[in-house]
N, C-alpha and C positions, 0 to 999 in steps of 0.2 A: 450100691448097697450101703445102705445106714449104721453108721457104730453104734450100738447101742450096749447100755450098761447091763450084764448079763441078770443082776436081780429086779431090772425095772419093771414094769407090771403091763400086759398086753396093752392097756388105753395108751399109755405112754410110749408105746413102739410102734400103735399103727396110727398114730394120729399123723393128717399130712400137713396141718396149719402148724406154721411156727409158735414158740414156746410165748412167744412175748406177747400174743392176741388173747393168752390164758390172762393175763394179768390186770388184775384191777386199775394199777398205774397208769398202764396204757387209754385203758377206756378214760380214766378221768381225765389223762391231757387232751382225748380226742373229743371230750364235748367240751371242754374250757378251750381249745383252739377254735374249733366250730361256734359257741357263745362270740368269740373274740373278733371270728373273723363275719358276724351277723352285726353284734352290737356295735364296734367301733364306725361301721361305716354311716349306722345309722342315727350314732348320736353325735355324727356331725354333721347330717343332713337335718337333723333338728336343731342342733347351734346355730347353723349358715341362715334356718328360718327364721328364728326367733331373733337373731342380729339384724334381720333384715328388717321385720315389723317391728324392732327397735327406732329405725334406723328412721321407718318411715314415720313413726308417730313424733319422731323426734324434729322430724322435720317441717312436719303438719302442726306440732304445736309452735314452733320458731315461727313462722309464716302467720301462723294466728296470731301471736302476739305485737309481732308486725304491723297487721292490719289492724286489730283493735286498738293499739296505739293512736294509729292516722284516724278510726271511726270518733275516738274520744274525742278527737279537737274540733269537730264540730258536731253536738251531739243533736243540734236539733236538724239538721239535714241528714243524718248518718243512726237517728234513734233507734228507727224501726228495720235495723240489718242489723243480720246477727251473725255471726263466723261459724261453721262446721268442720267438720273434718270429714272428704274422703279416702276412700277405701283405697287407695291409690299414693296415699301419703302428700294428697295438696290438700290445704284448706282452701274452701270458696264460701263467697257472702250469699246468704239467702233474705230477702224480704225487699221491703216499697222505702220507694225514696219520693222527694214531692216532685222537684223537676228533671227533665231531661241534664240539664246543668249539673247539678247533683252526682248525676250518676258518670256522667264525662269525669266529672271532675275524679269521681272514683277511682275511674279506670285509668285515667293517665297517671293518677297515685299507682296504681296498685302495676299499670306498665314499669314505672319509673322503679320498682321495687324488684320486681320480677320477672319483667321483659312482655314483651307485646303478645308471645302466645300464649303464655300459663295465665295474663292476667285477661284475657278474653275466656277461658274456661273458668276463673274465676269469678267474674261478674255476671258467670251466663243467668244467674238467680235474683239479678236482682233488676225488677221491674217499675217502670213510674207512674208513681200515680194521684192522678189526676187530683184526686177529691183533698187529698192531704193536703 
């Protein structure tokens, strides 16, 4: 049996939910916990992305610069290649060189820079040719 205060009003004696679920307070901490515990997780799964496609454009431009560097110094072998950027955070050369020479010569630059596998995906764009 429930104490109850002999002047208090029938709602208030047969209610069976506790006093504190009447309360406005309550509700507003239980949607600002509920907000808190949605938003925090989700705006570090957008930080960890956005550092990430920081991280890779950052690296795809370092590597271009790299390579436009070495394209510079010989520009009449190296004119008609141009650097991109993919989607994957490497840059690779796309376009025509005139000899096979040329492009060797590319690759064992662009090996010596960045190692024998990344710089074989790197040159997979660029083709010789002939008429140049």
């Amino acid at each position: 049996m429930t104490l109850t205060h002999p002047y208090s009003s029938p709602a208030e004696t047969t209610s069976s939910s506790p006093k504190y679920f009447h309360s406005i307070w309550f509700w507003l901490f239980l949607a600002a916990s509920c907000f808190a515990a949605i938003a925090l997780p989700v705006t570090f799964l957008v930080g960890a992305l956005s550092a990430e496609q920081w991280h890779y454009n950052r690296q795809a431009d370092n590597q271009q610069n790299q390579i436009e560097t070495y394209l510079a110094t010989d520009s009449k072998a190296f004119g008609g290649l141009t650097v991109e950027h993919a989607s994957n955070g490497w840059a690779f050369v796309t376009g025509d060189v005139a000899s096979q020479q040329d492009r060797d010569r590319l690759e064992s630059e662009l090996q010596r820079l960045f190692g024998v596998e990344l710089a074989c995906s790197m040159i997979y764009g660029v083709k010789v040719d002939a008429e140049l």
